[in-house]
C-alpha positions in Angstrom: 0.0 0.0 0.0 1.1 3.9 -0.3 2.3 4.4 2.9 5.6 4.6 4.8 5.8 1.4 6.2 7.0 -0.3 2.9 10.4 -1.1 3.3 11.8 -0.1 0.4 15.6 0.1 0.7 15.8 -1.1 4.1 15.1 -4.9 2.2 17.6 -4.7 -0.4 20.5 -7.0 -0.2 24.0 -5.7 -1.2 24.0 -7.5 -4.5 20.2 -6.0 -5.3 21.6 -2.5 -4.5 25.0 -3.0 -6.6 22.0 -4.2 -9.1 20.2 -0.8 -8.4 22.9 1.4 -8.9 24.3 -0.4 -12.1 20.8 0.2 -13.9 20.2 3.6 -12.7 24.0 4.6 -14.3 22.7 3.5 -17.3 19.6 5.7 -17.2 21.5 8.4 -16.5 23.4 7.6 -19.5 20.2 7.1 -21.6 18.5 11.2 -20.1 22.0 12.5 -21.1 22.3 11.7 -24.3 18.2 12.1 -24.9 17.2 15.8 -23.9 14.6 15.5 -26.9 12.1 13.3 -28.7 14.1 13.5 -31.7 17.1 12.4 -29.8 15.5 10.0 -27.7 14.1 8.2 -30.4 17.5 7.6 -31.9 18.7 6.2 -29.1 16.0 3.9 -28.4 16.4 3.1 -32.3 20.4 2.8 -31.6 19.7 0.2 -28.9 16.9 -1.6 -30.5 19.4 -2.2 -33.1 21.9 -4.0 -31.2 19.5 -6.3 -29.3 18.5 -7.4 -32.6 15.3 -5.7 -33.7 14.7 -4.7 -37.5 12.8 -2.2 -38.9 8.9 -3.9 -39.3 9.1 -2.5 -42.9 11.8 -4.3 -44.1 10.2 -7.7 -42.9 7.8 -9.7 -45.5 6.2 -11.7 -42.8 6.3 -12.6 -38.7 6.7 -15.8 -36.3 7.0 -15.7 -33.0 9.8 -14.2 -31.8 10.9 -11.9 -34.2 11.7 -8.4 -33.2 10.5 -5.4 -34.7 10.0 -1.6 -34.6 8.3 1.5 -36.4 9.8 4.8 -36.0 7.0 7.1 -36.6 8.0 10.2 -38.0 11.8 10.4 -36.3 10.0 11.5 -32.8 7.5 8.5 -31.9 8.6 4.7 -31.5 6.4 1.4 -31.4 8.4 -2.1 -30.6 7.5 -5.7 -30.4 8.2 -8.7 -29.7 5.7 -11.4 -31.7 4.5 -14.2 -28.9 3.6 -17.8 -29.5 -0.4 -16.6 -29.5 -2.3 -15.5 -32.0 -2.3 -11.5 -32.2 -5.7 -10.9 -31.8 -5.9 -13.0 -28.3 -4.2 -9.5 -27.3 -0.7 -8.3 -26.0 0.7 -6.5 -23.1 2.0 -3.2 -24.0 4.0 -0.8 -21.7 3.3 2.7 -23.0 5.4 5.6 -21.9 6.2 9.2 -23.6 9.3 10.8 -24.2 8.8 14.5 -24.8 9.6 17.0 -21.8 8.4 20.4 -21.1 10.9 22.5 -22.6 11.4 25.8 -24.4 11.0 25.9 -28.3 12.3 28.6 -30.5 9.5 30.9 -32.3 9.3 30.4 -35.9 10.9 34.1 -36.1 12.9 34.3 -33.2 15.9 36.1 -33.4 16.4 40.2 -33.1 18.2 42.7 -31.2 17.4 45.3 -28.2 19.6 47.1 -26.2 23.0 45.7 -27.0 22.0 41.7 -26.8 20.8 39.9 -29.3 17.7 37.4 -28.0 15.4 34.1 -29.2 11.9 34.7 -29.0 10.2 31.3 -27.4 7.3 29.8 -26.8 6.7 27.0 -23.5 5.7 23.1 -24.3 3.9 22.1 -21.8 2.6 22.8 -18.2 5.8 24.7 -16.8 6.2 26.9 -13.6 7.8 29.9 -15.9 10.2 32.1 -13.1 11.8 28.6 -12.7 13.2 28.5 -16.6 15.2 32.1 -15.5 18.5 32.0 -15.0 19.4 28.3 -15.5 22.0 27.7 -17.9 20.4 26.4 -21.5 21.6 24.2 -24.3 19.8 24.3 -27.5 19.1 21.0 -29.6 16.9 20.6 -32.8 17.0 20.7 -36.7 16.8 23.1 -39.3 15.3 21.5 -42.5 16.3 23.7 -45.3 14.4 24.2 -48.6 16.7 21.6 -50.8 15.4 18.6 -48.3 18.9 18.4 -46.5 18.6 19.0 -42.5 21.1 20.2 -40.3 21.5 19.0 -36.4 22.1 21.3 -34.2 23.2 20.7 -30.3 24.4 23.6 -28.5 25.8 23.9 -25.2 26.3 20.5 -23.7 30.3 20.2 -24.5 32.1 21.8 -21.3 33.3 23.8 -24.3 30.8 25.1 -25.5 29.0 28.3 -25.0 25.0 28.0 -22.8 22.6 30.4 -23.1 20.3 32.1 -20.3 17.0 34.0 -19.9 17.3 36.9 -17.3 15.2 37.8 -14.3 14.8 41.1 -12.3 17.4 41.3 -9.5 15.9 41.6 -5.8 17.1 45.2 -5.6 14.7 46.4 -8.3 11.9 43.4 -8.0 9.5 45.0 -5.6 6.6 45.0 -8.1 7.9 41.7 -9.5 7.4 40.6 -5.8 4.2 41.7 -5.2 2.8 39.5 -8.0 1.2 36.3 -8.2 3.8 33.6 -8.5 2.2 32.8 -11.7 2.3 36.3 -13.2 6.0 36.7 -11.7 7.4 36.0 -15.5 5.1 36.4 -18.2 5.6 34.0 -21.5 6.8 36.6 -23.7 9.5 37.5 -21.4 11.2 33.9 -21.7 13.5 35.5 -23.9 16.8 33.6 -24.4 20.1 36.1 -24.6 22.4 34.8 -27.6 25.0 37.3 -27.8 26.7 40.6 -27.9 29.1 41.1 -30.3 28.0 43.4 -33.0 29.2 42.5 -36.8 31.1 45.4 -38.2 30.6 44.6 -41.6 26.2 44.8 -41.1 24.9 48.3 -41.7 22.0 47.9 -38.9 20.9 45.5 -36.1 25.1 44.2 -36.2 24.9 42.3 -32.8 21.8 40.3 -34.4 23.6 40.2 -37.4 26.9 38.8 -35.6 24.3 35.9 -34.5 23.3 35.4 -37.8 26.8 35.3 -39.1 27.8 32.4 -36.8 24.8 30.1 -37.5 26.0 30.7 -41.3 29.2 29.6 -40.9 28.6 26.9 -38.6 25.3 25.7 -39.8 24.8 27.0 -43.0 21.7 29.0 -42.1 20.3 32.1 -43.1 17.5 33.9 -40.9 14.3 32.7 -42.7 15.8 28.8 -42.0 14.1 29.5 -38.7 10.8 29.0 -40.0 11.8 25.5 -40.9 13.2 24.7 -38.0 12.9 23.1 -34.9 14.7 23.8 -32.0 14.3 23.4 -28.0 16.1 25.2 -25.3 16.9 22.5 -22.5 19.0 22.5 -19.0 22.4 22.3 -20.4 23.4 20.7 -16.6 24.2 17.0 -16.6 21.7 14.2 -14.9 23.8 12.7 -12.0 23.2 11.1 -9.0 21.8 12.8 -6.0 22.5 12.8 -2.2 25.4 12.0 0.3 24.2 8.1 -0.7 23.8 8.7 -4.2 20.6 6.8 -3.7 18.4 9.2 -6.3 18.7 10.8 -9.9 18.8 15.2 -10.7 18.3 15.7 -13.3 15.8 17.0 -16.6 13.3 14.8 -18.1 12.0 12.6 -16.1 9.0 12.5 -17.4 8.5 10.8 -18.8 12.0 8.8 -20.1 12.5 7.8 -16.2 9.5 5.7 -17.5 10.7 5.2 -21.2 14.1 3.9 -20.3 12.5 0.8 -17.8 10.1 -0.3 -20.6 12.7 -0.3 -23.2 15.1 -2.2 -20.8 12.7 -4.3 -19.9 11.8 -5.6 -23.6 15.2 -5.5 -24.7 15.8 -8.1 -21.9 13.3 -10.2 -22.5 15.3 -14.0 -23.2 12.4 -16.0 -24.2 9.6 -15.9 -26.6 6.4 -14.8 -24.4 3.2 -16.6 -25.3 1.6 -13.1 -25.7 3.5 -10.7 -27.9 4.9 -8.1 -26.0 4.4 -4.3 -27.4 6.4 -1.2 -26.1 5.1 2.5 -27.2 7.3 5.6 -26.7 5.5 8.5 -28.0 5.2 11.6 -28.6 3.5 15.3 -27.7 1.8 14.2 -24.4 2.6 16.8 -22.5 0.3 19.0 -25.0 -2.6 16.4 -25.2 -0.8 13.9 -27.3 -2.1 15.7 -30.4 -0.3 15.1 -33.9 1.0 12.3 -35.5 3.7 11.7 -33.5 1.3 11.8 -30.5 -0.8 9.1 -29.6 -3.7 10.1 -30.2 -2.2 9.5 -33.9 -3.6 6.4 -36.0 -0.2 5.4 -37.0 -0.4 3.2 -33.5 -3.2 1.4 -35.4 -0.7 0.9 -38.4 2.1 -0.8 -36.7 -0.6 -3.2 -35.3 -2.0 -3.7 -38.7 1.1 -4.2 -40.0 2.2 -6.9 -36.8 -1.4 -8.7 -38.2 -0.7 -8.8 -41.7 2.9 -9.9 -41.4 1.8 -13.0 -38.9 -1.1 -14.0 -41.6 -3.9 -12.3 -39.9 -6.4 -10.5 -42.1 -9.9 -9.7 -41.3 -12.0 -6.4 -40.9 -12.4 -7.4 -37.0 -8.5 -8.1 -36.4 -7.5 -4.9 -35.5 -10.5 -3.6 -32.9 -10.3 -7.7 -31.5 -6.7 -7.1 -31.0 -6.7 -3.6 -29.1 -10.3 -5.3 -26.8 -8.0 -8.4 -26.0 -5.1 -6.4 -25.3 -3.5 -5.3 -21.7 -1.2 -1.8 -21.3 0.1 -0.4 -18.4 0.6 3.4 -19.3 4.0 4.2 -18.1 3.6 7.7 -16.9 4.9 9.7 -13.7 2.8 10.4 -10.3 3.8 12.8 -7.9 6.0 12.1 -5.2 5.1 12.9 -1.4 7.3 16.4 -0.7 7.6 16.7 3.1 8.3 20.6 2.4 4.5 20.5 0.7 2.4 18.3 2.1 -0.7 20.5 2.5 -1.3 19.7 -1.4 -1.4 15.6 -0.9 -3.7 13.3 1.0 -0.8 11.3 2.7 -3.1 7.9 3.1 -3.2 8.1 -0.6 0.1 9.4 -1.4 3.2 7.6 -3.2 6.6 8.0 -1.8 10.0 8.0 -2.7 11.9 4.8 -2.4 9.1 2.7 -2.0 8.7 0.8 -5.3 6.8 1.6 -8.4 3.3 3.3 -8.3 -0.5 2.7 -9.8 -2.8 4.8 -10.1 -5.8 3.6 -10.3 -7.3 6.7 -12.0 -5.6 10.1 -12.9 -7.4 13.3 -13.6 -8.5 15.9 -12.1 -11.0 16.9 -9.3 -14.2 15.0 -10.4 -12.0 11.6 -12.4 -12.3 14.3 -15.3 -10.0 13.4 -18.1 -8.9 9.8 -16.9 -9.6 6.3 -17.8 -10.7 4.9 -14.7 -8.9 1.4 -14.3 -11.2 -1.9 -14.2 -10.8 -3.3 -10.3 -10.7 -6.7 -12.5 -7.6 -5.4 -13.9 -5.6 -4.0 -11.1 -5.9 -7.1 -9.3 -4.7 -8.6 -12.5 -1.5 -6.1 -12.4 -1.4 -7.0 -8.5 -1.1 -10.9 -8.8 1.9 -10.3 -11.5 3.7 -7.6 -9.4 3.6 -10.0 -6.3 4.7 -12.8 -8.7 8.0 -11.3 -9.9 9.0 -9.7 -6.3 7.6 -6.1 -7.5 7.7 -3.5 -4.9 4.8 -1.3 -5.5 3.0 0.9 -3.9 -1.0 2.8 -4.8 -1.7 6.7 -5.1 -4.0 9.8 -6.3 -2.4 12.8 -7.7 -2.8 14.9 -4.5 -6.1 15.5 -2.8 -9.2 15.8 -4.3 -9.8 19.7 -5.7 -6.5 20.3 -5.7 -5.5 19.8 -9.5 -4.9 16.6 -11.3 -3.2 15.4 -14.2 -3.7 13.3 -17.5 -1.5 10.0 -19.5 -1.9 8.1 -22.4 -4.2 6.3 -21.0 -7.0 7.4 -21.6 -6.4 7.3 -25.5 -5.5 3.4 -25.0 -8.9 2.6 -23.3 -10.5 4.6 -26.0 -9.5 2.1 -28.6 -10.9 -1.1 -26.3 -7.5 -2.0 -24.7 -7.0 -2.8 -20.6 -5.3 0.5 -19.2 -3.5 1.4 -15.9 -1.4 4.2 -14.8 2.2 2.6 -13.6 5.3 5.0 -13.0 7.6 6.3 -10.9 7.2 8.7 -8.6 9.0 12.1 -9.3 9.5 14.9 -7.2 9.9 18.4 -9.0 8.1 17.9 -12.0 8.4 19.6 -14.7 11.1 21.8 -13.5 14.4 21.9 -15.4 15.7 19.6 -12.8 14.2 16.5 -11.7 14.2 13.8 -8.8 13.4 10.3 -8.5 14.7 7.8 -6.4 17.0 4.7 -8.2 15.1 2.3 -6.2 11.5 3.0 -7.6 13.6 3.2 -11.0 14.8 -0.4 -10.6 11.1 -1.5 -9.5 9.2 -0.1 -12.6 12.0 -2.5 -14.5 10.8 -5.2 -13.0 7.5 -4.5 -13.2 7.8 -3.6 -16.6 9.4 -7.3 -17.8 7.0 -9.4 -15.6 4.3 -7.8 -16.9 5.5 -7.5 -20.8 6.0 -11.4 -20.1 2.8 -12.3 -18.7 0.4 -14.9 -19.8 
């Protein structure tokens, strides 16, 4: 149950916690080298690759199993493993997302004021704004030019190279600023990132902008109205790395959702045996704005990978695809909050998850009246229980604060929608959505576990 009396570390044998530790330096590995959905889709193509999996369209036909994946548009990835059962009996899909709450450059960004030249952005997703001042960015993306080449671009991550920073009032002059709500402290338009100062003496007008502009052409081969064509998010430029005098937890940006993503994919990547149902892991895309697009999942290309999965293990019949997704079992990998002893008036502590105390379900998610969630079948969660218990999972049961108090929505609810067996499992985060992260290595571990037992169940 969610409560303190779950003995989380205090049972771990040393060889479980050398266990612990080794996985969780591989996660922070995988946030590292992943501060985007681009990026993190590379690397969970990169790794797919060397445990074996192929590309679904490259293969004429399916047995059990074979390994495959879809990359759905460069920012959105569906795997599988094919089981020994017949597709339509159902599989068991883990379902996590892998875009962050970040800063993205307007489509015209750049210009000049005052002797600095400045990007223009706009905030993805649900952000505390005053917190994005003054922390040190890195800027990753893509420029697609006219010709159909793109151009990479990662900024600000070598110890080398230069980061970039959005200013805030200093408390000398921030009486008014003070005053405010915290929500109105820093208005949008004011996340305005400072680029540079060094005019170009060869420009006739706007020189420091034009100095910018100069450097992006040389470097990148970009001229100003490449912006419009571009895509390009300003991220923490600090490091992930362990946390505390024990080094027991994880700092750093974009937890949620890869401190999800990165136990799913390890857990199907480490699956040694054929399972008897075929096991399905989904990475997407753009749910921290509603899971709109094709790359979200609300997007029917979802529905094309499992066409494809039936077609290419000889199953072809109008019904296959809705008897699939009715037969089938997902646990939507998504953060919960943690319990924060510095704000506890916000949670209901009897329903509450906590740090270090093993993965988390939520039965439901949403906000004040269930609004917006999916609403677990009892049938199911004692389904979920009996495998948890099975394998040794450490896991624990939660709401998303108390009742009234706010709420927040998954995937899951877009799941359910097309017939499947959905419940909320994740790790518990403290400081979400901030530029930097927490989560404890421990509940990391257990959502691995709980992840393979259940991607393995009959």
């Amino acid at each position: 149950m969610a409560d303190e009396k779950k003995k989380g570390w205090e049972a771990v044998t040393e060889e479980e916690k050398n266990a612990i530790m080794d996985f969780a330096d591989g996660y922070i590995d995988f946030i590292n080298a992943a501060k985007t959905e681009r990026e993190a889709a590379r690397e969970i193509r990169n790794m797919a690759d060397a445990a074996g999996f192929q590309d679904i369209g490259q293969m004429t036909s399916l047995k059990p199993g074979d390994k495959v994946y879809y990359i759905n548009h460069g920012k959105s990835v569906y795997m599988a493993v094919v089981g020994n059962d017949a597709l339509t009996e159902g599989f068991n899909a883990v379902g996590a997302h892998i875009d962050c709450p970040r800063l993205d450059l307007k489509q015209e960004p750049l210009y000049e004021d005052s002797g600095l030249a400045l990007f223009k952005t706009h905030y993805y997703g649900g952000i505390k704004k005053y917190q994005w001042t003054t922390v040190p960015l890195a800027l990753h993306g893509v420029v697609a030019f006219r010709d159909g080449r793109t151009q990479e671009i990662c900024i600000g991550e070598d110890e080398n190279d230069p980061v970039f920073l959005i200013s805030d009032l200093l408390p000398h002059l921030a009486a008014k600023q003070n005053a405010k709500k915290l929500s109105e402290g820093v208005h949008g338009e004011k996340l305005n990132i400072i680029t540079g100062s060094i005019p170009d003496s060869e420009a006739e007008e706007s020189k420091i902008k034009a100095g910018v502009l100069k450097i992006l052409k040389d470097k990148y081969g970009m001229e100003e109205e490449d912006f419009t064509s571009a895509e390009i998010e300003a991220v923490p430029a600090a490091r992930a790395r362990s946390l505390g005098f024990d080094g027991s937890m994880v700092a750093g940006y974009g937890q949620d959702d890869r401190v999800c993503a990165y136990p799913g994919l390890m857990a199907m990547l480490d699956l040694d045996t054929v399972p008897e149902r075929t096991a399905v892991c989904i990475f997407s895309d753009k749910e921290e704005i509603g899971s709109v697009g094709n790359t979200g999942m609300a997007s029917r290309n979802f529905e094309l990978f499992v066409m494809m999965l039936l077609e290419k293990t000889g199953i072809i019949s109008p019904y296959a695809l809705q008897q699939t997704f009715s037969a089938s079992r997902v646990l939507s990998a998504d953060v919960t909050a943690a319990f924060d002893p510095n704000y506890p008036e916000v949670m209901e502590k009897q329903n509450s998850a906590f740090m270090g105390k093993g993965i988390n379900i939520n039965k439901y998610t949403g906000a004040r009246g269930k609004s917006g969630a999916s609403d677990a079948n009892a049938e199911f969660v004692g389904q979920v229980r009996g495998i948890f218990d099975a394998a040794g999972v450490e896991y624990q049961f939660s709401e998303l604060g108390k009742v009234d108090e706010g709420g927040g929505g998954t995937i899951a609810y877009l799941l359910a929608d097309r017939g499947m067996n959905v419940l909320d499992c994740g790790v518990p985060v403290l400081c979400m959505h901030a530029p930097c992260e927490i989560s404890s290595k421990y509940d990391i571990y257990q959502g691995y576990k709980a992840y393979r037992a259940f991607l393995q169940s009959v």
